[in-house]
C-alpha positions in Angstrom: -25.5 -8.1 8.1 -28.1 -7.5 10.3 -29.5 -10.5 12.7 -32.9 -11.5 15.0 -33.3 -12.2 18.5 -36.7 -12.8 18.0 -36.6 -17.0 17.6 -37.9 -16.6 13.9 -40.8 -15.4 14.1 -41.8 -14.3 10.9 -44.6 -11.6 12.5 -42.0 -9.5 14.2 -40.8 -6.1 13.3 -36.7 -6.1 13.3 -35.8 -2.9 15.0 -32.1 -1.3 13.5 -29.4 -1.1 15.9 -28.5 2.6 15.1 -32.7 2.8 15.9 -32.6 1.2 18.9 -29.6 3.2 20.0 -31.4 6.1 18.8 -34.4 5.6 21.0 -33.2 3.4 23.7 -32.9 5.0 27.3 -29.9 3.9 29.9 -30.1 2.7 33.5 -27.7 1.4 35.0 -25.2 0.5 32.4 -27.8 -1.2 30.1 -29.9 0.0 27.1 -33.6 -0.2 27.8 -36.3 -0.1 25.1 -40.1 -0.6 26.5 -41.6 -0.8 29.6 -43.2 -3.4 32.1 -43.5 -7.0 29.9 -42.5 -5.9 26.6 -39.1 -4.5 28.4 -35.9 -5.3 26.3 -32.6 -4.9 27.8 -29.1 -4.8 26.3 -25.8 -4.9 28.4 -23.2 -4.9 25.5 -19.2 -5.2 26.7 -16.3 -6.3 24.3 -13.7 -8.6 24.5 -10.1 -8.1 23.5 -7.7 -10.7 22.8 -3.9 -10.2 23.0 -2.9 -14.1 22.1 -2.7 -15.4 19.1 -3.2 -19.4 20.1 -6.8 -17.9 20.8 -7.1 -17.1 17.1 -8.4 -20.6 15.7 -11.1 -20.5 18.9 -12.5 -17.5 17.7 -12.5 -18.7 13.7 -15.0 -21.5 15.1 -17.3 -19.4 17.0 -20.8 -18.4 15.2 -20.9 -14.7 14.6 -23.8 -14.3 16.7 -24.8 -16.5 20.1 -28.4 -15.4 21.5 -29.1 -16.7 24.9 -32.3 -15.6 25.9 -34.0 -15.4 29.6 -34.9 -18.6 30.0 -31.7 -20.3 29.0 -29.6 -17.8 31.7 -32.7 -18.7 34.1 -32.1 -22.4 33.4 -28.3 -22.0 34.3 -27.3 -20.3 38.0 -23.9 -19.7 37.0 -25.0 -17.5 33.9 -27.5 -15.9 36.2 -25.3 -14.9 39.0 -22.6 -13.5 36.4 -24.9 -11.4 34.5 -26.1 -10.0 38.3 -22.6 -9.7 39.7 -21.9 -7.8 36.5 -24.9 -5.4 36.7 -23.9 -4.8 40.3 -20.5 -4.3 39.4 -21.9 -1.2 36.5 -24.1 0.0 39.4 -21.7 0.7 42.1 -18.2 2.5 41.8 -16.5 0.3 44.0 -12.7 -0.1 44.6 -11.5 -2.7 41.5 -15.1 -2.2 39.7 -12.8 -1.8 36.4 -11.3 -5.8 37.0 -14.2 -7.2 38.7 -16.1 -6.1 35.4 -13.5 -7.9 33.0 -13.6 -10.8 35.1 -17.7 -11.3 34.9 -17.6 -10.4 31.0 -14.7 -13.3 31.5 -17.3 -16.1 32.9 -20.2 -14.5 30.9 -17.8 -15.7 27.6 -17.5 -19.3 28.5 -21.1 -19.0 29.3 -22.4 -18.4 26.3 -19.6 -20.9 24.9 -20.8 -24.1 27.1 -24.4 -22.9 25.8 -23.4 -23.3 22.1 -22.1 -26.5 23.4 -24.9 -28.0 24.6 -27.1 -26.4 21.8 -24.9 -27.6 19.0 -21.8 -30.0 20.0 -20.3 -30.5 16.8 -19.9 -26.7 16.5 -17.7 -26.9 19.9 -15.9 -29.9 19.0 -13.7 -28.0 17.3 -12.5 -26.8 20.4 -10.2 -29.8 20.9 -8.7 -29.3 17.1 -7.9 -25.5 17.6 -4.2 -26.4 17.2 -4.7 -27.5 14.0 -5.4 -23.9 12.7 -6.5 -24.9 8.9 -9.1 -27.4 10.6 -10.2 -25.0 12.7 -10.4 -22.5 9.6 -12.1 -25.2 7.4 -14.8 -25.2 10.7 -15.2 -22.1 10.8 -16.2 -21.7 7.2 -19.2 -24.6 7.6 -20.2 -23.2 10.8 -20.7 -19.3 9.1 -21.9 -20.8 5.5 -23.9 -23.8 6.4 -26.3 -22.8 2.9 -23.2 -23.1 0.5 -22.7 -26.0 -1.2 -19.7 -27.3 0.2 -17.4 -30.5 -1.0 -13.9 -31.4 0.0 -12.3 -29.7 -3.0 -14.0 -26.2 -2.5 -13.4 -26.5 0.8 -9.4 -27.3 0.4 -9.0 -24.8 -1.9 -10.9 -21.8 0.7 -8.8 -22.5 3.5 -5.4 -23.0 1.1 -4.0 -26.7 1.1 -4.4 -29.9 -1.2 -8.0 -32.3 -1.0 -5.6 -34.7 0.7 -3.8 -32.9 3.3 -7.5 -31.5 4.7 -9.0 -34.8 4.6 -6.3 -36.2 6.3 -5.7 -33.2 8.7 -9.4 -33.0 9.3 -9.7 -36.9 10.4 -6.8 -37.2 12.6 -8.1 -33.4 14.4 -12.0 -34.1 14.9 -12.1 -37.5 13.9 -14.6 -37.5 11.5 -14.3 -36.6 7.7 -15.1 -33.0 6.3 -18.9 -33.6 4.7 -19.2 -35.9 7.5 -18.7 -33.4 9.9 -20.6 -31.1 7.9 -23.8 -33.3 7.7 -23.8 -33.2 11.6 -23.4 -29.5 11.7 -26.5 -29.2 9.6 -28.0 -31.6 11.7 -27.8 -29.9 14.5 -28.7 -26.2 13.5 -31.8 -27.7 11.8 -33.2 -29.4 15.0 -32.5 -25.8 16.7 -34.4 -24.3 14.2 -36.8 -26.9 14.7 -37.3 -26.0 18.2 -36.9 -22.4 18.9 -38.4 -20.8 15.7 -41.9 -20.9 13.9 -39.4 -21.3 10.2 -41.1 -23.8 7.9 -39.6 -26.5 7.2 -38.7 -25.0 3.2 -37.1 -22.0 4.9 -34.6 -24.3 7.5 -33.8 -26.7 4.4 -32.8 -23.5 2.7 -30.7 -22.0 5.8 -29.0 -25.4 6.1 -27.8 -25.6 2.5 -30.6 -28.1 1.0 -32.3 -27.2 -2.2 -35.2 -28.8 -1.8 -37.2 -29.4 1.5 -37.8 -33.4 0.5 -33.9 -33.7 0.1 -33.7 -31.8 4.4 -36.8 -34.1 5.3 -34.4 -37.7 4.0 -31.0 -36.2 5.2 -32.5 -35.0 9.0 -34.0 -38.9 9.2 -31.0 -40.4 7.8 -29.1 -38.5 10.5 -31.4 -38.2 13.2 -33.8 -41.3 13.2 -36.6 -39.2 13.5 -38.5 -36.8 10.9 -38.2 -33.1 11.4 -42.1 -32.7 12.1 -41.2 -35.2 15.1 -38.8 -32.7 16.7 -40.9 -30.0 16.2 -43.5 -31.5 18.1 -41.6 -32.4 20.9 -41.5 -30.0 24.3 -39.3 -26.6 23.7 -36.0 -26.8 25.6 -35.5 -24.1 27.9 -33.4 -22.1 25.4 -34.8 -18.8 25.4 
C-alpha cells in the first residue's frame, strides 16, 4: 500500500519508493531528491522491539505518522533530536552506534506525543494497552476507519463474545466501542479538514460515511461546528 506526504493534494505526482531510491542521492546519512526549495530529505532508521508488553502499543499505532517541517519547527525537542541525530550520522564518534539508537529512541515518542495532540482518542489507547483485545479492537478502527464497523463485527475480528468487548472496552477506555469509534472519525476528519485540499465527499468516504450529508450531520453532532467551519479556520502548524 503505497501512502502521501503531500497533505492531499490532489495536483501532485506520487513518486514510488523503489523510484525515489532509484534516483535519490545520499549526504550525510539521508536520501536527497531536488535541490534548493523543492529539496526533499528522508532519514529512515528502524526500530526493534524485544518485549512483548510493547505489543498492544504497537497494534494501536497508525501505520504511517507524517510530521512535516513545520510541526518539528513548532516543537524544540523534535528539532534538536532530529539534529543531534544528523550529527550523530555525520561524525564517527566514540558510542556514535548508542547515541544513534538513543535519538531514533526520542524521535519515537516524538512522533507519538504528535499523534497525540493531532488525534487524542487514537493515543488513549495508550492507558488500555494491558488490555490486549481492546487494544486489538483499537487498532482495527484506527487502520479501517471506512469499514462499516458494529459491536458484533468487531467482537468477532478480534475473537471474543459482543458482551465481553463491550464490557472490556468500557471499563479500559471508558467509553463504548462505536462511541469510541465516532470520536476517532471525528478527529481524522477535522485533520483532513485542515491539512489537505480533500473535499468534503472524499473525507466522508475515508472516514467510513456513505454519503457526504450523513459526514456533514455526524461532524456537527460531534463537533458543534460544521466541517466547512473547520476548514476555514487558521492551519495548525502541522506540516
Amino acid at each position: 500500500m503505497g501512502h502521501r506526504v503531500d497533505h492531499g493534494d490532489a495536483r501532485a505526482k506520487p513518486v514510488l519508493l523503489d523510484r525515489w531510491l532509484e534516483v535519490a542521492r545520499e549526504e550525510d546519512g539521508e536520501r536527497v531528491l531536488g535541490r534548493g526549495a523543492t529539496t526533499a530529505r528522508a532519514l529512515c532508521g528502524v526500530f526493534r522491539f524485544e518485549h512483548d508488553a510493547l505489543a498492544p502499543l504497537l497494534q494501536v499505532l497508525p501505520t504511517v505518522i507524517h510530521a512535516g517541517a513545520r510541526a518539528i519547527e513548532a516543537r524544540p525537542s523534535f528539532a534538536g533530536a532530529l539534529a543531534r541525530l544528523r550529527s550523530e550520522l555525520r561524525e564517527a564518534r566514540p558510542g556514535a552506534g548508542l547515541a544513534r539508537c538513543r535519538w531514533l529512541e526520542l524521535i519515537l515518542i516524538e512522533l507519538v506525543r504528535l499523534l497525540a495532540d493531532r488525534e487524542p482518542a487514537k493515543l488513549a489507547a495508550l492507558g488500555a494497552t494491558q488490555d490486549a483485545v481492546v487494544a486489538r479492537a483499537i487498532a482495527e478502527l484506527v487502520h479501517d476507519p471506512a469499514r462499516a464497523w458494529d459491536v458484533d463485527t468487531l467482537a468477532r475480528t478480534v475473537g471474543v463474545s459482543r458482551a465481553t468487548l463491550a464490557r472490556r472496552f468500557l471499563e479500559a477506555t471508558g467509553a463504548p466501542p462505536m462511541a469510541y469509534r465516532a470520536t476517532l472519525r471525528t478527529e481524522h476528519a477535522r485533520r483532513l479538514l485542515r491539512e489537505t485540499a480533500l473535499s468534503n465527499q472524499q473525507i466522508a468516504h475515508a472516514v467510513g460515511f456513505a454519503t457526504v450529508q450523513a459526514f456533514q450531520r455526524a461532524f456537527r453532532r460531534e463537533t458543534g461546528a460544521t466541517p466547512s467551519a473547520v476548514r476555514a479556520k487558521p492551519r495548525a502548524a502541522h506540516g
